[in-house]
C-alpha positions in Angstrom: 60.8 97.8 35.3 59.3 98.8 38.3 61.2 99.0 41.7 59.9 99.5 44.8 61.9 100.0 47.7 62.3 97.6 50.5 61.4 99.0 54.0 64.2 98.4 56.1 64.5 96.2 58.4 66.4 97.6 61.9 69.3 96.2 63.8 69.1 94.6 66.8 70.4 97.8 68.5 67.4 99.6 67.3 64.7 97.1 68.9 63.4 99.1 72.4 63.5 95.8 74.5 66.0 93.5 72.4 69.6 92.7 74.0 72.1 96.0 73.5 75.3 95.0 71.1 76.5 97.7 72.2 76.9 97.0 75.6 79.5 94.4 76.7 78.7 91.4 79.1 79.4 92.2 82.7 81.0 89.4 83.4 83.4 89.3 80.9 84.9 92.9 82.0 84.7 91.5 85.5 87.1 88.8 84.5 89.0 91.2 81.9 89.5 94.1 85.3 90.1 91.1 87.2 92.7 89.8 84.7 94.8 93.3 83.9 94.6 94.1 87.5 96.5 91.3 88.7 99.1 92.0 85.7 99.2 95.4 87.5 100.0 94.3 91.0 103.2 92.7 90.3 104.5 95.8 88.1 103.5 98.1 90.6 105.1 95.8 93.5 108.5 95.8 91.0 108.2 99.8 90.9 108.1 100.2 94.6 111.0 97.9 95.1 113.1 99.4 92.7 112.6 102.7 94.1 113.6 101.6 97.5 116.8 99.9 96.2 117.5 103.3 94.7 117.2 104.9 97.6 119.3 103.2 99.7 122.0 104.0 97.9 121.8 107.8 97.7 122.3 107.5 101.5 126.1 108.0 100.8 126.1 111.2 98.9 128.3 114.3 99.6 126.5 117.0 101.1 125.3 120.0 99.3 122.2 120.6 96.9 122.0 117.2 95.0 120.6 116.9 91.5 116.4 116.4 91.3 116.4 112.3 90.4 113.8 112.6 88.2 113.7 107.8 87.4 111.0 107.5 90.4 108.7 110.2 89.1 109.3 108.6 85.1 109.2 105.3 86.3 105.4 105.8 88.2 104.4 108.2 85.6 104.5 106.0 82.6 103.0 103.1 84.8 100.1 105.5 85.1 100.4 106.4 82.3 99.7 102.9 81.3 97.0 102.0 83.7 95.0 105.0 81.7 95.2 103.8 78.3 93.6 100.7 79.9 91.1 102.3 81.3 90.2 104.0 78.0 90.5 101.0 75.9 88.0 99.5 78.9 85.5 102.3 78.5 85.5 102.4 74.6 84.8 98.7 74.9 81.6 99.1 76.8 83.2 98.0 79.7 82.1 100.9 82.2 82.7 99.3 85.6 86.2 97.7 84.7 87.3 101.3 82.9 86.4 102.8 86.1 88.1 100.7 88.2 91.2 101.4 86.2 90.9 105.1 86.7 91.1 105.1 90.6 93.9 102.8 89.9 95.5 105.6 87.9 94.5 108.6 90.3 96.2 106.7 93.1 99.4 105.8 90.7 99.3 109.9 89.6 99.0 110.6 93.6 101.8 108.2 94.1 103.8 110.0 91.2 103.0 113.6 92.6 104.2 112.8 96.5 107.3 110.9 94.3 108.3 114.2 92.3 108.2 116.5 95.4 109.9 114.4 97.6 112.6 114.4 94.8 112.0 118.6 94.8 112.3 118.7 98.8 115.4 116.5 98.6 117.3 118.4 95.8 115.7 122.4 97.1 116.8 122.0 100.7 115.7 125.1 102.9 118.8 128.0 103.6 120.0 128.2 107.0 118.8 130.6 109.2 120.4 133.8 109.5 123.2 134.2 112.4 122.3 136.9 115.0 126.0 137.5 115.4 127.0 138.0 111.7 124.6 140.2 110.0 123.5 138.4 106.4 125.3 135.5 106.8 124.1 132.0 107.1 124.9 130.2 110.2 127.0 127.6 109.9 126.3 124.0 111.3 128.7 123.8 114.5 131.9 121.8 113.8 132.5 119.0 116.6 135.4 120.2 118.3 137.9 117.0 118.9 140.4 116.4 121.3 143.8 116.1 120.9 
C-alpha cells in the first residue's frame, strides 16, 4: 500500500488577499469600547463622590500630623487597575483601537491616583515651622489670640 501525502491545503489566514481571522471587526470593538466605557463612567463618577464625602468629614480633626488615608489612593488604584486588564483583554482580542482607548483611560485614572496619593502625603507630612529669630532652634509657635476678660 502505497500512500502519498496530501499537499495541504492553507487556512484562510494564510491566503495574501483573503479576509484576516485574526483581526476582529471594527465595529464590534467600537460597540464593545463603547459598551465597557459607559460601565466605567458611573464607577468612576461613584469613586469621585465617595472621595468627597470622605473628605468632608476629616474637616473636624484635631490638629497635629494626621495618619496618610491611604482608601482614595486604593480605591482609584484598583479602578485602574481594572480599566487595564480591559484594555489587555481588548488588545489580545484584536481589538486595537478599543484597547487603546482603555489605556488613556487608565493613564488618566493612574494620574488621578498619583495627585490622590500625594495630596494624602502633603496632608499627613505637613512642613515644620519656621525657625523663631528670638529663640535660637526652636520652632515658632502659631500666636495664641489673646481674649479679653
Amino acid at each position: 500500500m502505497n500512500v502519498e501525502p496530501r499537499p495541504h491545503s492553507p487556512t484562510p489566514r494564510c491566503h495574501p488577499g483573503g479576509p484576516s481571522v485574526s483581526r476582529g471587526d471594527g465595529f464590534a470593538g467600537g460597540c464593545i469600547s463603547l459598551i465597557v466605557l459607559l460601565v466605567e463612567i458611573p464607577v468612576a463618577i461613584l469613586l469621585v463622590l465617595v472621595s468627597s464625602v470622605r473628605g468632608r468629614g476629616r474637616a473636624d480633626e484635631q490638629s497635629g500630623a494626621p495618619a496618610m488615608d491611604w482608601v482614595p489612593v486604593l480605591w482609584l488604584g484598583g479602578f485602574t487597575l481594572g480599566v487595564l486588564v480591559v484594555a489587555v483583554v481588548f488588545l489580545c482580542s484584536a481589538h486595537p483601537y478599543a484597547g487603546a482607548v482603555q489605556l488613556l483611560i487608565a493613564a488618566m485614572a493612574l494620574l488621578f491616583a498619583f495627585t490622590a496619593w500625594h495630596k494624602e502625603y502633603q496632608r499627613a507630612h505637613p512642613a515644620p515651622l519656621p525657625t523663631c529669630p528670638t529663640r535660637t532652634g526652636t520652632p515658632c509657635a502659631p500666636p495664641t489670640p489673646v481674649t479679653d476678660r
